[in-house]
C-alpha atoms as one frame of an Amber mdcrd trajectory, in Angstrom:
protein
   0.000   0.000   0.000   2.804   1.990   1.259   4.965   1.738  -2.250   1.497
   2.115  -4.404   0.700   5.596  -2.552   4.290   6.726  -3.101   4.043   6.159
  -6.390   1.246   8.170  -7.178   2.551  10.834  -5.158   5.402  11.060  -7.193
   3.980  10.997 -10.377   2.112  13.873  -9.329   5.468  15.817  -8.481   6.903
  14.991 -11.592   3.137  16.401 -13.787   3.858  19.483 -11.113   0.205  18.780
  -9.970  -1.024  19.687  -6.141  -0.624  16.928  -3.479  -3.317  15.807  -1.764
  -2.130  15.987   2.105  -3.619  12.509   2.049  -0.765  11.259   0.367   2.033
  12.992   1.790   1.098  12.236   5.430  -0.951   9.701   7.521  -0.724   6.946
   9.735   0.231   4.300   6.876   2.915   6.992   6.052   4.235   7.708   9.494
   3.871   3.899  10.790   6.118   2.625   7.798   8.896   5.625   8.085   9.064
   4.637  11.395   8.825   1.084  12.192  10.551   0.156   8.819  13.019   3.044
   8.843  13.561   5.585   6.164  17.176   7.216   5.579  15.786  10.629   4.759
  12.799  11.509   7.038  13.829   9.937  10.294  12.302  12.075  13.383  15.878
  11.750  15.156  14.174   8.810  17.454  14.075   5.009  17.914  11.427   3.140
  17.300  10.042  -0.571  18.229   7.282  -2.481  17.427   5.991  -4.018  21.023
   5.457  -8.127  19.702   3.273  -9.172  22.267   0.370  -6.531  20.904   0.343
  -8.057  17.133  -2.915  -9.349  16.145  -4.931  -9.495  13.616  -6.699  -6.043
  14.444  -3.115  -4.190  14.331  -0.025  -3.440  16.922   1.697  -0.948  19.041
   5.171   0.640  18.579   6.864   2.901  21.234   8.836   5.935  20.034  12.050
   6.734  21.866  13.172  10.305  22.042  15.556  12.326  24.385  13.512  12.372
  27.608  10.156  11.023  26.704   8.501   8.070  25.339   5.562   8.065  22.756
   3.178   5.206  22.275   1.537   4.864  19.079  -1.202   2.452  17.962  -1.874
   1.538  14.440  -5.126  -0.592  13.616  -5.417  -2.096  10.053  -8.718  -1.112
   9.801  -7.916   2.648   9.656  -4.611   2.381   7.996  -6.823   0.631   4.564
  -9.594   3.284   5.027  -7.071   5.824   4.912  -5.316   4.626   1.908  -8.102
   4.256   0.036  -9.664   7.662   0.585  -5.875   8.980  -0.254  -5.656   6.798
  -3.372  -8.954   8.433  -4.625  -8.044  11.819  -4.159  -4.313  11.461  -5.799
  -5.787   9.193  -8.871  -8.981  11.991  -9.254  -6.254  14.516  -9.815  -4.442
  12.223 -12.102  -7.393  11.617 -13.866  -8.695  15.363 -14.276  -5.577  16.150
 -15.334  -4.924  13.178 -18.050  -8.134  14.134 -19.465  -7.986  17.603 -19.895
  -5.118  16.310 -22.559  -7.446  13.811 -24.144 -10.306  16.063 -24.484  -8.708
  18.638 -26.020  -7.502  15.509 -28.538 -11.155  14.186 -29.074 -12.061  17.839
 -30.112  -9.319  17.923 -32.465 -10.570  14.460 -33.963 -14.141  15.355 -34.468
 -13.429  17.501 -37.047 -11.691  14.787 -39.231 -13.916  11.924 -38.373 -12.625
   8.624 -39.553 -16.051   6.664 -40.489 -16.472   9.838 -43.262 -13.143   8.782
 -44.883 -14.648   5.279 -45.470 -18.372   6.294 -46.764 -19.727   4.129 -49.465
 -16.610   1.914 -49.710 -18.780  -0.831 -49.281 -20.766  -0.031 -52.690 -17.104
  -0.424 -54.062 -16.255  -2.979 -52.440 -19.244  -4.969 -53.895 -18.771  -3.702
 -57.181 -15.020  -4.935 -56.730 -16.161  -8.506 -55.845 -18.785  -8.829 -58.415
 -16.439  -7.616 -60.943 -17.042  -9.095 -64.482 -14.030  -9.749 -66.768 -14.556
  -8.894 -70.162 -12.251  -6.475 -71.565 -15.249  -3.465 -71.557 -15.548  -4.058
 -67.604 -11.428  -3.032 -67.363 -12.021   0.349 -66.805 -14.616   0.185 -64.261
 -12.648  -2.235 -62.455  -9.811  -0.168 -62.558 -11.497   2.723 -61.097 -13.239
   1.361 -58.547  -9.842  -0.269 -56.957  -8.372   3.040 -57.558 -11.098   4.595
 -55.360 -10.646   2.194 -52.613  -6.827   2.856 -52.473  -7.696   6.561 -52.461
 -10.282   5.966 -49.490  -7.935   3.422 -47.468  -4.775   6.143 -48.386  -7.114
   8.914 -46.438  -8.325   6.672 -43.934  -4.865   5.349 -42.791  -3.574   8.944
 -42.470  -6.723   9.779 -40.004  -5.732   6.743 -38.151  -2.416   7.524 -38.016
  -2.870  10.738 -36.193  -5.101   8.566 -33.064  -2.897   5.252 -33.129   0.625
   5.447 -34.355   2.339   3.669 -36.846   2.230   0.268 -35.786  -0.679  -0.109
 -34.653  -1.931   1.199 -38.345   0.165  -0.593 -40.693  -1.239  -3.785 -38.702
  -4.991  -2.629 -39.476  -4.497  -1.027 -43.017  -1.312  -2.158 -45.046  -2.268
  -5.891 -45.704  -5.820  -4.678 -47.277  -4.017  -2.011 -49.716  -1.493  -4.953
 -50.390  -4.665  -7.518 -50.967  -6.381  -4.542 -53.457  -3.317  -4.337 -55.025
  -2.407  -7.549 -55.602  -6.247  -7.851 -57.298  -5.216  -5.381 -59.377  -2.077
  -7.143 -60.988  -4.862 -10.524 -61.495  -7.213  -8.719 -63.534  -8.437  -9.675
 -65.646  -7.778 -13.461 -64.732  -6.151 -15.421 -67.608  -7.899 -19.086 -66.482
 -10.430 -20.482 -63.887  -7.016 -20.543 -61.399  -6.976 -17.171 -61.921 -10.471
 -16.404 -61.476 -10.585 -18.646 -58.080  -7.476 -16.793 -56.920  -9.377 -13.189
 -57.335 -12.461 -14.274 -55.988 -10.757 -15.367 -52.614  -8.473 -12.375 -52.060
 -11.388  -9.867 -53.006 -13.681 -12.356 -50.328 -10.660 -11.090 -48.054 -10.649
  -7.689 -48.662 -14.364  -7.294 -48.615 -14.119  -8.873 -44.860 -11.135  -6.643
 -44.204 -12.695  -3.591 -45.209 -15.937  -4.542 -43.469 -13.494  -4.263 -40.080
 -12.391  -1.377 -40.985 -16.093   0.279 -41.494 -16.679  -0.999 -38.003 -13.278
   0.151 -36.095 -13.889   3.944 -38.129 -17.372   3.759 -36.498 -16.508   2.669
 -32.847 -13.836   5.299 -32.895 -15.659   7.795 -33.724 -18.418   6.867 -31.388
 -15.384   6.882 -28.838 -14.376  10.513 -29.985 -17.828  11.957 -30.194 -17.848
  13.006 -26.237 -15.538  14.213 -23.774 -14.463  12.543 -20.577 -16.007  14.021
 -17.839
């Protein structure tokens, strides 16, 4: 408990955010500098844990300084209840403070929502998978896989900005590389050919259909702020 209260403390110091008193001070923080030890903080006295009043509800140490004795009781009880009311009011401030960052990001992002970059790529899709392969039909074909690279281009960019790189080339790159590789089978020469287009555009259709979907839920995400 000790360690986990510290830490938050610290992180706080380090965002140069205010320090809830809870943290700094306390039983749970006085008990452990003093019955543990601490090489910075010590009060100058000696301090003992009397064994014979451990139990299950908490203990007693004594506190030796120059001409007096102090006898302090610690009860578990109190020392959790006081942890957890500091823990809330360091992690509130953490969290106010964390999302005045990301709210000011989810603003950004509404204005270049990501499900807009992908509207009607479905229709294309379709048309992609249906695709006849005459010679007339080239041109069509042609266009609309030229579309979808144009609409998977803009929509990697906009997911670029909210994920990073890796996390985008994992989503996007291997559908562009399935359109493209469509591309260099059409038109099909034989019925291997034809089988082989037919499955990757089955893949891309289901790839892009993901896609649709993550655009929407982000978006969905984005569309409020935290409160």
């Amino acid at each position: 408990m000790y360690s986990r209260q510290v830490a938050v403390m610290h992180v706080m110091k380090t965002l140069s955010l205010h320090v809830p008193e809870l943290l700094k001070k306390g039983t749970l923080v006085d008990a452990r500098k003093h019955v543990i030890g601490h090489p910075i903080s010590s009060d100058g006295a000696a301090h003992v844990i009397v064994r014979y009043t451990l139990n299950q509800s908490g203990f007693e140490y004594r506190s030796f300084y120059t001409g007096e004795i102090k006898k302090r009781n610690v009860k578990y009880e109190h020392i959790v209840k006081e942890h957890i009311d500091a823990m809330e009011a360091g992690m509130e401030s953490l969290y106010k403070h964390i999302a005045g960052f990301e709210n000011v990001r989810r603003q950004t992002m509404r204005t270049d929502p990501l499900s807009q970059k992908l509207s009607r790529i479905d229709y294309v899709v379709r048309q992609v998978k249906a695709a006849l392969f005459e010679e007339r039909y080239g041109p069509t074909c042609e266009s609309n896989l030229d579309n979808l690279l144009s609409a998977l281009g803009e929509f990697r960019a906009g997911l670029l900005k909210r994920c990073g790189e890796e996390r985008t080339a994992y989503e996007v790159d291997h559908v562009v590389e399935g359109i493209r590789m469509l591309r260099s089978l059409y038109p099909p020469q034989d019925e291997e050919g034809v089988r082989r287009y037919r499955i990757i555009a089955d893949g891309v259709d289901s790839n892009v259909t993901h896609l649709v979907t993550m655009a929407r839920d982000i978006d969905e995400e984005e569309g409020d702020d935290l409160s």
